[in-house]
Each structure stands twice: as structure tokens, then as C-alpha cells.
N, CA, C and O atoms as a Tripos MOL2 file, in Angstrom:
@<TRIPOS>MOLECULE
protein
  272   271    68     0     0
PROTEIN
NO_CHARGES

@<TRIPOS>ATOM
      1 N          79.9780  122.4780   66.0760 N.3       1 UNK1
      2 CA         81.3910  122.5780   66.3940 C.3       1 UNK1
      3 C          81.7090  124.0240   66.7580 C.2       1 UNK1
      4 O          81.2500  124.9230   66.0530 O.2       1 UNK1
      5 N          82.6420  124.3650   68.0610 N.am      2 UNK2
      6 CA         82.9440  125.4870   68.3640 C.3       2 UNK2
      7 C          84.2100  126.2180   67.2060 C.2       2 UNK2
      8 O          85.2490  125.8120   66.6860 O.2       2 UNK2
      9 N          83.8090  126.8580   67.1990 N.am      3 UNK3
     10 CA         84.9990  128.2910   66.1190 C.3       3 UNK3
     11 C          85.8640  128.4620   67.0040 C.2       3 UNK3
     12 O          85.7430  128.9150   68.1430 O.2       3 UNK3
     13 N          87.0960  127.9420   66.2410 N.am      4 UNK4
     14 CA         88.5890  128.6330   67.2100 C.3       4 UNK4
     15 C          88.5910  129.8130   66.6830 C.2       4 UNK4
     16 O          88.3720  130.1180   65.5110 O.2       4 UNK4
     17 N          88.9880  130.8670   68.0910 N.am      5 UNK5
     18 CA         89.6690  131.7850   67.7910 C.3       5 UNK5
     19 C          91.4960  132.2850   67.2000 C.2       5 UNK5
     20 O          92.5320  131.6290   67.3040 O.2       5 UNK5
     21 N          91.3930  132.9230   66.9220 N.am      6 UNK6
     22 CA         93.0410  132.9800   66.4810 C.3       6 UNK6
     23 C          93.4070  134.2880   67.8260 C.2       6 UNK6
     24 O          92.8210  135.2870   68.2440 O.2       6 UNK6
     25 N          94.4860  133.6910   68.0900 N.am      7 UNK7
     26 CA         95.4870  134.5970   69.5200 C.3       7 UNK7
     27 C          96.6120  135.3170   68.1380 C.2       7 UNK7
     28 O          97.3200  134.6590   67.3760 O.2       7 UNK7
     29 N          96.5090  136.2910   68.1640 N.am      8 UNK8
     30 CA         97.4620  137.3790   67.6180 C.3       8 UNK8
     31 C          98.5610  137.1300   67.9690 C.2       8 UNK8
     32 O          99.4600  136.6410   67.2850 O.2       8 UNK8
     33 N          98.6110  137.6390   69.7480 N.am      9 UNK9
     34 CA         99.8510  137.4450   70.0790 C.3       9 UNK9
     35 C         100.8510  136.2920   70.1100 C.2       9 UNK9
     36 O         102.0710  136.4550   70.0880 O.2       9 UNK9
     37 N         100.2920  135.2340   70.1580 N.am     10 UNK10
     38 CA        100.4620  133.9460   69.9810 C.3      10 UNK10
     39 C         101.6270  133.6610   69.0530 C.2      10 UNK10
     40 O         102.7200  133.1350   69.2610 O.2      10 UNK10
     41 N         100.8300  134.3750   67.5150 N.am     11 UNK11
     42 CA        101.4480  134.2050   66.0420 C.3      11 UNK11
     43 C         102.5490  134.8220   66.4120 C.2      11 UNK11
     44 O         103.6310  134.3860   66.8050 O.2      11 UNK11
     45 N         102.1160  135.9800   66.2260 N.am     12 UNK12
     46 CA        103.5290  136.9450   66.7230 C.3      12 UNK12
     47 C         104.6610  136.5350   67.0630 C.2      12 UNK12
     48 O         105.6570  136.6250   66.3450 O.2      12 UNK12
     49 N         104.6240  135.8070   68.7280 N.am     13 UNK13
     50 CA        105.7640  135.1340   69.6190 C.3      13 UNK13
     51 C         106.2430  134.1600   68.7580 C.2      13 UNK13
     52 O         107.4320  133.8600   68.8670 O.2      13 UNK13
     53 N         105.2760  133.3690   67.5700 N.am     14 UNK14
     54 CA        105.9090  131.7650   67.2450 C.3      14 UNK14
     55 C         106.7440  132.5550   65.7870 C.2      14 UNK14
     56 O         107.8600  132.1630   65.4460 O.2      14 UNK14
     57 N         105.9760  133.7500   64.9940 N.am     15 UNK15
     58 CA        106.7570  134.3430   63.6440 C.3      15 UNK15
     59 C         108.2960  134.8640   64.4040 C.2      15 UNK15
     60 O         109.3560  134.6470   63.8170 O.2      15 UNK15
     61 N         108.2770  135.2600   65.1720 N.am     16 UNK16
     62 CA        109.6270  135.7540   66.2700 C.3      16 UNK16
     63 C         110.3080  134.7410   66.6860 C.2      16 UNK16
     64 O         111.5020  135.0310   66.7570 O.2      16 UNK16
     65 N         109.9910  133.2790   67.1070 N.am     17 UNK17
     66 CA        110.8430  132.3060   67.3640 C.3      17 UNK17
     67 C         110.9810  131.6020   65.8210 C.2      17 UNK17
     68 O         111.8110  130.6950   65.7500 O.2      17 UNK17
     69 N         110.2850  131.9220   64.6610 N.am     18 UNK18
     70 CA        110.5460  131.1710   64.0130 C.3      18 UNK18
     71 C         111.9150  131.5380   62.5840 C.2      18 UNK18
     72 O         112.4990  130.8530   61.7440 O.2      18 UNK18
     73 N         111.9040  132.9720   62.9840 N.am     19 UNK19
     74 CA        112.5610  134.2140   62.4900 C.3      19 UNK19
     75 C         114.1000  133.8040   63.4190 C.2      19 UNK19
     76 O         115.2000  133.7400   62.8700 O.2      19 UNK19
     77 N         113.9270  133.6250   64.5030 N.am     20 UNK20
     78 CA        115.2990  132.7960   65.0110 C.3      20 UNK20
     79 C         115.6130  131.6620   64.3340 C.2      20 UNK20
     80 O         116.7200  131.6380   63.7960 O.2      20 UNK20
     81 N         114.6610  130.3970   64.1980 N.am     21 UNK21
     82 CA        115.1990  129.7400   63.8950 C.3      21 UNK21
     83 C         115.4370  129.4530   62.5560 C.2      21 UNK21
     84 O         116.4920  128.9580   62.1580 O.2      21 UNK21
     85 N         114.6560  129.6950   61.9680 N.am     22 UNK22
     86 CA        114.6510  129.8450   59.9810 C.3      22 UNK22
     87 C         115.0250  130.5860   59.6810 C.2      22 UNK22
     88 O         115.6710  130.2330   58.6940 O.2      22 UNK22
     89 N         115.2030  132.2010   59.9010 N.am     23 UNK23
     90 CA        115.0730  132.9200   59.2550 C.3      23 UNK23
     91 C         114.0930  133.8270   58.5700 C.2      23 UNK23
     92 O         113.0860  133.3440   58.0530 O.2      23 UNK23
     93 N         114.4040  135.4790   58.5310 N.am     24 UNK24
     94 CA        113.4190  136.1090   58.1480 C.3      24 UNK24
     95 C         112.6520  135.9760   56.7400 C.2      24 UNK24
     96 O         111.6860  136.6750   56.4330 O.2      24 UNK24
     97 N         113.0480  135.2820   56.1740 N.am     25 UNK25
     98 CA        113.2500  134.8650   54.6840 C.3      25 UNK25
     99 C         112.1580  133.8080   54.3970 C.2      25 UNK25
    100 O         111.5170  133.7500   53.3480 O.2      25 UNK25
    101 N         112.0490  133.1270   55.2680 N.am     26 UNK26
    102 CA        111.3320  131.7010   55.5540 C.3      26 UNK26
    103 C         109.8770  132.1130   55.3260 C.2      26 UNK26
    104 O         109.2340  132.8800   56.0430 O.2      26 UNK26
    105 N         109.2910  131.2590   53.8050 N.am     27 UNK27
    106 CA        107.5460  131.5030   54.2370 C.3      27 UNK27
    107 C         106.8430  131.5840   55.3480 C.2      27 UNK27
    108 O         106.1880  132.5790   55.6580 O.2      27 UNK27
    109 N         106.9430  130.3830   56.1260 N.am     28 UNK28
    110 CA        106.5370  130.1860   57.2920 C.3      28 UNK28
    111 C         106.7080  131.3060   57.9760 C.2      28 UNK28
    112 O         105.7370  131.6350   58.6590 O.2      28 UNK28
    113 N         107.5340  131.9180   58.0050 N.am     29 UNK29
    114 CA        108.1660  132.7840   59.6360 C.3      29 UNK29
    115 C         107.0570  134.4340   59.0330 C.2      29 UNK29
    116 O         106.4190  135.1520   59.8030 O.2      29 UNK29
    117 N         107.1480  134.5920   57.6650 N.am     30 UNK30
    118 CA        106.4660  135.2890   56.9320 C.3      30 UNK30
    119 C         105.0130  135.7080   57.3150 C.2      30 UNK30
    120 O         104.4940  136.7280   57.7680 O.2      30 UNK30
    121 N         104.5080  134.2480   56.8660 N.am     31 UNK31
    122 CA        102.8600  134.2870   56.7920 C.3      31 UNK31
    123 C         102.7240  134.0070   58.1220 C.2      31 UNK31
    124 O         101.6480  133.4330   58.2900 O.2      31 UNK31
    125 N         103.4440  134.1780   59.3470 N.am     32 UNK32
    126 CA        102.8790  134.1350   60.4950 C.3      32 UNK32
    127 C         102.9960  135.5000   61.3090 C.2      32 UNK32
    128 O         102.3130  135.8820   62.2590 O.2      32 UNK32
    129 N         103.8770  136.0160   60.7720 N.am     33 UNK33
    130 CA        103.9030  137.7130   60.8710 C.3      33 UNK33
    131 C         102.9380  138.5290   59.9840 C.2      33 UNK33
    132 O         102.9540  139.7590   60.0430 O.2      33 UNK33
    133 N         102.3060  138.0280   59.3660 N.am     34 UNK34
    134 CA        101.8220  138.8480   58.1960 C.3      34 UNK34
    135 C          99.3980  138.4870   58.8060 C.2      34 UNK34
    136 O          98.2990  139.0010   58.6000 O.2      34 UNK34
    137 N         100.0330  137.2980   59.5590 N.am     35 UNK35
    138 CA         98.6390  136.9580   60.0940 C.3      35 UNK35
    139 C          98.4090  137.5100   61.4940 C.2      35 UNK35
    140 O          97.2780  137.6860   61.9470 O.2      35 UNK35
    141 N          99.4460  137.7540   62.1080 N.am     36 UNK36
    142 CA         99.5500  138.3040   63.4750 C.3      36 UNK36
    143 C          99.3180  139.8970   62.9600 C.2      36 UNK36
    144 O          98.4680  140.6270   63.4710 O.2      36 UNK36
    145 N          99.9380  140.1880   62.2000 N.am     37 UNK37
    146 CA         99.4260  141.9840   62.0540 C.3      37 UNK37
    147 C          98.3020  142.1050   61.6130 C.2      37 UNK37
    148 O          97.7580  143.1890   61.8230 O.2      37 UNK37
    149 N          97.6440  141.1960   60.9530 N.am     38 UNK38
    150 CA         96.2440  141.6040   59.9230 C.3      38 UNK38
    151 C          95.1160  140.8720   60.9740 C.2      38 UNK38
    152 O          93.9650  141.3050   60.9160 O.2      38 UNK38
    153 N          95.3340  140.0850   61.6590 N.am     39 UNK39
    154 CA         94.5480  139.3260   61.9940 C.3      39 UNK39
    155 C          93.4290  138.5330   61.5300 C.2      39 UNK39
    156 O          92.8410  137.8420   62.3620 O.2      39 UNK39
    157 N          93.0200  138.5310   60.2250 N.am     40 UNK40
    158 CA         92.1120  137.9420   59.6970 C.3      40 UNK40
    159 C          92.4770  136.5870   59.0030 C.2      40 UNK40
    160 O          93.5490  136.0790   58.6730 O.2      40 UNK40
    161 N          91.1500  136.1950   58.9100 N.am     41 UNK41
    162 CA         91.0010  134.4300   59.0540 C.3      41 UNK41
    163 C          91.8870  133.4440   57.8310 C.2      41 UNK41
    164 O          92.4100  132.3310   57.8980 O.2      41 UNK41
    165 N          91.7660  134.3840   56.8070 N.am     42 UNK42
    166 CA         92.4180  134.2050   55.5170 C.3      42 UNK42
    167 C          94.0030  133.8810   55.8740 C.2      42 UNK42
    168 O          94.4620  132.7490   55.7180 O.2      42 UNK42
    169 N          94.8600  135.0830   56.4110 N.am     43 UNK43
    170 CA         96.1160  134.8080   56.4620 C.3      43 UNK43
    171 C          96.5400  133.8720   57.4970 C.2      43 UNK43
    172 O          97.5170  133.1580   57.2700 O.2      43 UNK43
    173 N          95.7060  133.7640   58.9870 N.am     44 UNK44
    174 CA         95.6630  132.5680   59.8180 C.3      44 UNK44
    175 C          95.5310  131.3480   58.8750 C.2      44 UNK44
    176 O          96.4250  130.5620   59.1920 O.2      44 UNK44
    177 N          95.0390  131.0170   58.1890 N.am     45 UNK45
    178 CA         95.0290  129.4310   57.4630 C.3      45 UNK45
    179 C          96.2500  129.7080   56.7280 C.2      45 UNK45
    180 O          97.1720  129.1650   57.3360 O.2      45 UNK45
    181 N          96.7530  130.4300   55.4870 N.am     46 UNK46
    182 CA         97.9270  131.0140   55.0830 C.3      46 UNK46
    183 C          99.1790  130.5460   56.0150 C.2      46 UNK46
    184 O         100.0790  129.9350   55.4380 O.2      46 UNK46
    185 N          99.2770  130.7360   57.1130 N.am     47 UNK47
    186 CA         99.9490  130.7420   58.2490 C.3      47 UNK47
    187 C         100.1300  129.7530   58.6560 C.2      47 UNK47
    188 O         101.3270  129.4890   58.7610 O.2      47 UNK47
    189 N          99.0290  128.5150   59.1700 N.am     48 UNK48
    190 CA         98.8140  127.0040   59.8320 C.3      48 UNK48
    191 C          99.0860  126.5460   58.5530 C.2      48 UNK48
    192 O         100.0380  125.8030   58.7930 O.2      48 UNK48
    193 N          98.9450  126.4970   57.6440 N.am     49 UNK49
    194 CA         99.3910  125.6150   56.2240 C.3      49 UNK49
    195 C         101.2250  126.0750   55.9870 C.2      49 UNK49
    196 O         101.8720  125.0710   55.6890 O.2      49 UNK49
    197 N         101.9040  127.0900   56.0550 N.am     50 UNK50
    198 CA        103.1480  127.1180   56.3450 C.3      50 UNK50
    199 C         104.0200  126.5520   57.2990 C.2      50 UNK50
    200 O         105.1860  126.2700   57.0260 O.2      50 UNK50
    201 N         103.4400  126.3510   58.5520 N.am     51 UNK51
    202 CA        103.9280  126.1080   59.4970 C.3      51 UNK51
    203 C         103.8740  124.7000   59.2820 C.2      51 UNK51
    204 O         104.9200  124.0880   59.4980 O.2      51 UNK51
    205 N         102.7900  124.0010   58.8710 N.am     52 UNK52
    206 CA        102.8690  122.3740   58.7490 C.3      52 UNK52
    207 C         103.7000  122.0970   57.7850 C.2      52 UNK52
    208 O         103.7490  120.8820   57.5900 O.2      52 UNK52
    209 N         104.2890  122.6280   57.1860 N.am     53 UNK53
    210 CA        105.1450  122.5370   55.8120 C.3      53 UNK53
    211 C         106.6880  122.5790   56.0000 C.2      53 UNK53
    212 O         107.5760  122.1570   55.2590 O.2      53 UNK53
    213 N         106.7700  123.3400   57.4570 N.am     54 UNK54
    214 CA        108.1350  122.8180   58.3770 C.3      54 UNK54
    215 C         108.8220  121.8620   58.2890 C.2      54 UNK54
    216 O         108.3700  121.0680   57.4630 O.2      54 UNK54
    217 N         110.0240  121.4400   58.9120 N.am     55 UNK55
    218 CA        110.1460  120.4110   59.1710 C.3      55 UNK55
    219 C         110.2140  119.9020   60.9130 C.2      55 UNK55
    220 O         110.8340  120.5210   61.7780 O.2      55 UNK55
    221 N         109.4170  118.6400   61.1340 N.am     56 UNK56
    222 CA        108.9290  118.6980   62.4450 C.3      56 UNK56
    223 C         109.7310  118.8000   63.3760 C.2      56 UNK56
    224 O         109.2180  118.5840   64.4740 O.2      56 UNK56
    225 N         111.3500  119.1720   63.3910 N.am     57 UNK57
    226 CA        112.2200  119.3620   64.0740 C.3      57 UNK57
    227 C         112.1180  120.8490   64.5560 C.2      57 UNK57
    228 O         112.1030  121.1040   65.7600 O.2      57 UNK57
    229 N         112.0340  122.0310   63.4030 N.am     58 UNK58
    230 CA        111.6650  123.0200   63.5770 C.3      58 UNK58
    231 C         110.4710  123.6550   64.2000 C.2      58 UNK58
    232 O         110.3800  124.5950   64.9900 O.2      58 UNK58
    233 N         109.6760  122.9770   63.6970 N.am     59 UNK59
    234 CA        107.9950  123.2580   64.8600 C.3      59 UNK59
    235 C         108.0570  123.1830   66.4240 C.2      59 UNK59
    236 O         107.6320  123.8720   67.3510 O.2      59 UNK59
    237 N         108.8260  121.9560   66.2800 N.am     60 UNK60
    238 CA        109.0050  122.0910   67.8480 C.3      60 UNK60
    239 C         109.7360  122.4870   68.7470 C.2      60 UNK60
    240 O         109.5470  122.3440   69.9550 O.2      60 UNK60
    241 N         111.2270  123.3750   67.8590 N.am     61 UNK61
    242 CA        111.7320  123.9800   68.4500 C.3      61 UNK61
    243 C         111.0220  125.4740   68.3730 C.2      61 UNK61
    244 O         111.6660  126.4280   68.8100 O.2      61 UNK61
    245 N         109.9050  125.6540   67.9060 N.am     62 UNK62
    246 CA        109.7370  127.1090   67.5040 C.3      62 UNK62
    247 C         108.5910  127.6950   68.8530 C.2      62 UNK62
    248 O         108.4680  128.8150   69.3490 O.2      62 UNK62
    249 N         107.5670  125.8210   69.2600 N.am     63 UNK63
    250 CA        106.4420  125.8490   69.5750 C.3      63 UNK63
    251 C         107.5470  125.9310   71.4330 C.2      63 UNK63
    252 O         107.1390  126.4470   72.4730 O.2      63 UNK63
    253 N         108.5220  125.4350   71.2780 N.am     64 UNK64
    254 CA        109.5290  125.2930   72.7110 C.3      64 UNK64
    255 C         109.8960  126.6520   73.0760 C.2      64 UNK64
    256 O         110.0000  127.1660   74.1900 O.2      64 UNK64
    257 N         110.1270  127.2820   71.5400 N.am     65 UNK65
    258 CA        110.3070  128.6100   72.2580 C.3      65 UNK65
    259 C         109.5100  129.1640   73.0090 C.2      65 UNK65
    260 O         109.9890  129.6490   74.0340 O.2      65 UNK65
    261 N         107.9930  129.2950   72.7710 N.am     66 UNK66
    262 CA        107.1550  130.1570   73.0340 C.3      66 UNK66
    263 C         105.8720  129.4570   74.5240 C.2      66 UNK66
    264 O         104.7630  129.8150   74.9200 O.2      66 UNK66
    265 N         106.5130  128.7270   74.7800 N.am     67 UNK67
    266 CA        105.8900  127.6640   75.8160 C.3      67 UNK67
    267 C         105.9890  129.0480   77.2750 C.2      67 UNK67
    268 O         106.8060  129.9530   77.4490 O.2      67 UNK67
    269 N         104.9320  128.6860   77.9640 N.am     68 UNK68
    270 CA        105.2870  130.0090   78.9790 C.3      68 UNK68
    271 C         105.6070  128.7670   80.4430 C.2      68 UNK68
    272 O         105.9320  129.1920   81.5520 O.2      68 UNK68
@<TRIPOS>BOND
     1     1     2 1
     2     2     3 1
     3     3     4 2
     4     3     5 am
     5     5     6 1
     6     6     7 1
     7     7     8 2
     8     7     9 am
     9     9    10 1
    10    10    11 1
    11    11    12 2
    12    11    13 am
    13    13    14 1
    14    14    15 1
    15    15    16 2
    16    15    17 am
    17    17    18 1
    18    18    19 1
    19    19    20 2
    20    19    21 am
    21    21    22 1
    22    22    23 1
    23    23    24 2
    24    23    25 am
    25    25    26 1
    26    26    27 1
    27    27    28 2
    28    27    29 am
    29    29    30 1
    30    30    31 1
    31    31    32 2
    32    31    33 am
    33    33    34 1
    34    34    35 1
    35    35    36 2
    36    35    37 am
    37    37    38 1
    38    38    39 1
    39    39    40 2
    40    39    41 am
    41    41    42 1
    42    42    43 1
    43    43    44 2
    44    43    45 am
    45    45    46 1
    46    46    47 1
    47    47    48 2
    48    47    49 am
    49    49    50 1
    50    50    51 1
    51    51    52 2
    52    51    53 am
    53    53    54 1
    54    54    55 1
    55    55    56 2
    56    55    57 am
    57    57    58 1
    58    58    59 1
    59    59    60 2
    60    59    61 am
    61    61    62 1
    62    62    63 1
    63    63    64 2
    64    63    65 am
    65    65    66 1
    66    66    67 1
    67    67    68 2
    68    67    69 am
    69    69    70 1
    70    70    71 1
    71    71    72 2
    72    71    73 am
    73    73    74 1
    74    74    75 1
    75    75    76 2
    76    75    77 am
    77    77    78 1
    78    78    79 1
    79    79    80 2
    80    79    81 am
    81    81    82 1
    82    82    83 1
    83    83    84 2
    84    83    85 am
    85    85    86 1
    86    86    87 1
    87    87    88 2
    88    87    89 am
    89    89    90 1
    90    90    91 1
    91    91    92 2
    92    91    93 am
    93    93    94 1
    94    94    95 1
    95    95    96 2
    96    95    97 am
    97    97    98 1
    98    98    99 1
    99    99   100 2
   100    99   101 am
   101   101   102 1
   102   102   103 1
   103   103   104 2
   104   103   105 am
   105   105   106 1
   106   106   107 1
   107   107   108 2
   108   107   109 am
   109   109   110 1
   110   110   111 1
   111   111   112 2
   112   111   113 am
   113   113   114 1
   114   114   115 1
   115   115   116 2
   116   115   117 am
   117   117   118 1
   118   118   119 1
   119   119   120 2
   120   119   121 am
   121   121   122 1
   122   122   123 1
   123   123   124 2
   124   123   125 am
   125   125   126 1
   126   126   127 1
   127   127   128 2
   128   127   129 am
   129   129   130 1
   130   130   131 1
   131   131   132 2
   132   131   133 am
   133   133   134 1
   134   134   135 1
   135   135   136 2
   136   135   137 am
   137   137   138 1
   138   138   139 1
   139   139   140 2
   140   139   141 am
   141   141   142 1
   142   142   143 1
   143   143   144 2
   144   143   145 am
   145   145   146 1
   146   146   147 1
   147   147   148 2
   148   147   149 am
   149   149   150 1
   150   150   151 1
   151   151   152 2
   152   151   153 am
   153   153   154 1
   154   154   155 1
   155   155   156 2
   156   155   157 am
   157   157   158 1
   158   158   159 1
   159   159   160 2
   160   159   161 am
   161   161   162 1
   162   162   163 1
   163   163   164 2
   164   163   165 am
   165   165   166 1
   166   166   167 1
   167   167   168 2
   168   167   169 am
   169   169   170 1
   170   170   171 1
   171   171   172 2
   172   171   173 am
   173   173   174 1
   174   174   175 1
   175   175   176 2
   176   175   177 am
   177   177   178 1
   178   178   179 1
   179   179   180 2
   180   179   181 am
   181   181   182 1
   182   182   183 1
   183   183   184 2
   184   183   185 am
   185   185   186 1
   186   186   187 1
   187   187   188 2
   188   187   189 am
   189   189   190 1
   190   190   191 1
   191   191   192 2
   192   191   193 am
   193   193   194 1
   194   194   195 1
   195   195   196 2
   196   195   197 am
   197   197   198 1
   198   198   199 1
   199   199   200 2
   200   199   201 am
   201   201   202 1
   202   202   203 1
   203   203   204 2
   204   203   205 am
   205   205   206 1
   206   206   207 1
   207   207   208 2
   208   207   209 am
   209   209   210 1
   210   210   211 1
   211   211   212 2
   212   211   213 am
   213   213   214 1
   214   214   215 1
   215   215   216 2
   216   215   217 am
   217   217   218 1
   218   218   219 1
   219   219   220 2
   220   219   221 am
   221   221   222 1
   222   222   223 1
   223   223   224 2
   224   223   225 am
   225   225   226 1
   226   226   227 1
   227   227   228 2
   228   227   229 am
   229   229   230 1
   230   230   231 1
   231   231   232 2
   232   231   233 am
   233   233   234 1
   234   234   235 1
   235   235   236 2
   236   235   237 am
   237   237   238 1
   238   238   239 1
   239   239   240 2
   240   239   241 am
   241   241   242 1
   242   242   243 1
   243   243   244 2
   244   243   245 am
   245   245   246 1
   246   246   247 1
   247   247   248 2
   248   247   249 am
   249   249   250 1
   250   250   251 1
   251   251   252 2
   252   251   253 am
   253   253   254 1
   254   254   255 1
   255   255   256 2
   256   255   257 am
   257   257   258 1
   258   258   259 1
   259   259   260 2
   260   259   261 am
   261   261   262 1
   262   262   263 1
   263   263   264 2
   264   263   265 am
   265   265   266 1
   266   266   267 1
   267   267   268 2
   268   267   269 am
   269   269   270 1
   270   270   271 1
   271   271   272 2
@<TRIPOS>SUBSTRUCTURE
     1 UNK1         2 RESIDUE 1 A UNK
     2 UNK2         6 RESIDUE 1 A UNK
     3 UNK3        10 RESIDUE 1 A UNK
     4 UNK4        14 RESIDUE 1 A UNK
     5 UNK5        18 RESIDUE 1 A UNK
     6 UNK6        22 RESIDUE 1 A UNK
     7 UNK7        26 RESIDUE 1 A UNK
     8 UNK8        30 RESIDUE 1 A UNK
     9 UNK9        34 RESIDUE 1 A UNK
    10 UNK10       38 RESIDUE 1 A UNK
    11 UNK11       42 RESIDUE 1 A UNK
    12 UNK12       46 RESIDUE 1 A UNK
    13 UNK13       50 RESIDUE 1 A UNK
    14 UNK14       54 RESIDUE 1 A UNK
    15 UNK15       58 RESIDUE 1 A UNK
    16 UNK16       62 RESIDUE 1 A UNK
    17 UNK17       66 RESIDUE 1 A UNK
    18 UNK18       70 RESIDUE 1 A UNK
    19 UNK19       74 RESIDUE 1 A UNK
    20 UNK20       78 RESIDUE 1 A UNK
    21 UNK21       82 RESIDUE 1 A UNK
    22 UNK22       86 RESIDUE 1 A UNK
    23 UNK23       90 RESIDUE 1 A UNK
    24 UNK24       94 RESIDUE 1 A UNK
    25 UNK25       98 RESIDUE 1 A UNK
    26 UNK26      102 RESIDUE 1 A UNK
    27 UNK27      106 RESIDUE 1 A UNK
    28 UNK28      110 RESIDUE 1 A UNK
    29 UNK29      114 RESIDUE 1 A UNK
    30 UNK30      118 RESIDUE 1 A UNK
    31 UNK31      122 RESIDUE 1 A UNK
    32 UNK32      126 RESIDUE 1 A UNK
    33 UNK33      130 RESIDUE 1 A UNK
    34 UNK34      134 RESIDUE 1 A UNK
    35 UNK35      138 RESIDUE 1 A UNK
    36 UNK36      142 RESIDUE 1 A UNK
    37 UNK37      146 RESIDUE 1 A UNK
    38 UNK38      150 RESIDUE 1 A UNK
    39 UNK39      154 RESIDUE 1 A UNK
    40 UNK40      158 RESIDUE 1 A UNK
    41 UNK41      162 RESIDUE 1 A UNK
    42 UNK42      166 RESIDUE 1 A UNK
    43 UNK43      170 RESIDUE 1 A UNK
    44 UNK44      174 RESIDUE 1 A UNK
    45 UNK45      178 RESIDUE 1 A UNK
    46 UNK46      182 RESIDUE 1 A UNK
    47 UNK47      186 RESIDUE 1 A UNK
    48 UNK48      190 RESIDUE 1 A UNK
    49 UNK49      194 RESIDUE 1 A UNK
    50 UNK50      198 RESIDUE 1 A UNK
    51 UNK51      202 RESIDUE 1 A UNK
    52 UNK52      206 RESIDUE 1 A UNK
    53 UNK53      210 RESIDUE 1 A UNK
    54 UNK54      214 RESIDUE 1 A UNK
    55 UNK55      218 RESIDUE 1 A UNK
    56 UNK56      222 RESIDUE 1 A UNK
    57 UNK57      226 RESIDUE 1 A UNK
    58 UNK58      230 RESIDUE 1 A UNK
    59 UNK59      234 RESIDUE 1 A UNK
    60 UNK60      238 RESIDUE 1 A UNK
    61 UNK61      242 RESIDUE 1 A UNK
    62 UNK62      246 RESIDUE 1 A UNK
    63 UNK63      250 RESIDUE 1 A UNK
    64 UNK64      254 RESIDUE 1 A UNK
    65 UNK65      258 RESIDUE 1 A UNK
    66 UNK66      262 RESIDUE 1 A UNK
    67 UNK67      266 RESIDUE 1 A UNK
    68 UNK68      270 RESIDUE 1 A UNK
């Protein structure tokens, strides 16, 4: 099986749309800023386990934001 990489900038754009829509306060919006600065593999799972913990209304307005 191929190893995903993690896109930094990626996190970044979705902790920034998600900081709109939740709030800076919000685990989620947190551990996805906190994985985008560190970049390591640890806070990326940290991060995808917050974000699923959303509610799926929010994911997809967060994942809408950042759509290019």
C-alpha cells in the first residue's frame, strides 16, 4: 500500500476555513493548525480524527471552502 503524504498547506487552508466556521476555540480547527505548523505524522492523525468528529454539515462547508 502507497503512504499518503500530508499537504501542509492543505491543513492550513481547511484550520482557516474551519476557524470561520467553528471557531478558534474548536478542537478540530485547533489540531489542524497545530498539524499544519508541525507537520508531523502524529498531529496529522490528531487532526483527521477531529475533523471526523464534526458535524457532517460543517466538513463540508469547511472542505467547500477550500475547493480551488
Amino acid at each position: 500500500m502507497e503512504e499518503t503524504t500530508i499537504d501542509r498547506a492543505a491543513m492550513g487552508r481547511l484550520a482557516k476555513a474551519l476557524t470561520f466556521i467553528c471557531g478558534a476555540n474548536n478542537p478540530a480547527s485547533a489540531a489542524l493548525q497545530a498539524a499544519s505548523d508541525s507537520g508531523t505524522e502524529g498531529d496529522a492523525k490528531k487532526a483527521r480524527a477531529a475533523f471526523l468528529k464534526l458535524k457532517p454539515g460543517d466538513r463540508k462547508a469547511a472542505l467547500a471552502m477550500i475547493q480551488d
